[in-house]
N, C-alpha and C positions, 0 to 999 in steps of 0.2 A: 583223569579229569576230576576235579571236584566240582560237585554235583551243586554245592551252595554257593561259591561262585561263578557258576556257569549261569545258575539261577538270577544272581544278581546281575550278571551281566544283560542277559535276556531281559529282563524288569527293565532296566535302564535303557537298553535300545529300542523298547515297548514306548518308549516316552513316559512312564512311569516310575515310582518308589516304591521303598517299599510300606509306606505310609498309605500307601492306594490300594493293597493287597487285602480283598475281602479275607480270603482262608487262602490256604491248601489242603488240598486233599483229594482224593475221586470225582473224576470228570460228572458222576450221578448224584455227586454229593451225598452220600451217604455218608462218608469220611472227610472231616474237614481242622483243622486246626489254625489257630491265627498265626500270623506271621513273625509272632515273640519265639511260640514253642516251634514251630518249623525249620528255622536257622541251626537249632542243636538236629534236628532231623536230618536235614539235607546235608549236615557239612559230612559228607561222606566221601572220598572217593571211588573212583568205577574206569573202565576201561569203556572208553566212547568212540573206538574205533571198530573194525569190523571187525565179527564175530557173532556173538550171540547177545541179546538185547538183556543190559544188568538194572535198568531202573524201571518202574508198574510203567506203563501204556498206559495208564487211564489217568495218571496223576497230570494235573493244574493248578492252574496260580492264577486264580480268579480274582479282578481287580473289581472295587466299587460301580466304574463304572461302566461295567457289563461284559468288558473283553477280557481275557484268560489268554493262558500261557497254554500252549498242549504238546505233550511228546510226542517227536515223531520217533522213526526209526526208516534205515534201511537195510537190511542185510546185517544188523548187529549195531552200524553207526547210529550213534542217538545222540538229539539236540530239540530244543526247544523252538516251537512254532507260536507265531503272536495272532489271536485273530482278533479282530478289533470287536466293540458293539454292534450288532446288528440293528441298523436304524434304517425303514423304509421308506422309501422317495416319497416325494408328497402328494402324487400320480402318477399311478399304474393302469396298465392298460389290462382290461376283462379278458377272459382266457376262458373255455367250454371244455377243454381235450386235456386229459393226461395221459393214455395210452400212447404208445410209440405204433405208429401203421406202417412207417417206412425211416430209413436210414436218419434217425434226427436225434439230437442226443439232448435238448433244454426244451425248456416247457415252451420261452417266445418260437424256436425251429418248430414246434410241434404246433402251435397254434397262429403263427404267422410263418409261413415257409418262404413265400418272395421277399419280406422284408430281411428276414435274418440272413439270408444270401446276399442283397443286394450292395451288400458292403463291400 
């Protein structure tokens, strides 16, 4: 697989360009390059089947506006995940409890239990 068309491809089913592309680089940002110098970067090839995982885990392709590209992997298979901007509803309901006291796995299970069930 090459790695800079696998890239572009991802960009493009993100509903993006690569005009939209803040950098690449580490998901902490500490490493970042723009989207000129990263095309000589990426155009690498790699084996994206299973085995052992050949591109960083923390690498992204962080877009303007706010959603990134992120690596996944499974057992060596590696391919890109889209996650969008995270933008919060215009109300949200008050919540008291973070700890877990019984079988619930999200904060509404954990602070409303009849309603998250009654679906």
């Amino acid at each position: 697989m090459n790695l800079l068309d696998e890239t572009k491809g991802a960009i493009s089913q993100s509903e993006h360009s690569t005009d939209d592309v803040r950098f690449v680089g580490s998901r902490d940002e500490k490493l970042g390059i723009p989207w000129s110098q990263a095309e000589k970067v990426l155009d690498i090839d790699y084996d994206d089947g299973y085995g052992s995982q050949e591109i960083a885990a923390d690498l992204v392709v962080a877009f303007t506006d706010g959603g990134f590209l992120r690596r996944e992997e499974y057992d060596g298979s590696e391919w890109w995940e889209y996650e969008p901007p995270f933008r919060g509803p215009e109300t949200q309901k008050p919540f008291r409890l973070v700890k877990l006291t019984y079988p619930a796995d999200s904060l509404e299970d954990i602070n409303y239990p009849m309603e998250a069930t009654e679906e």
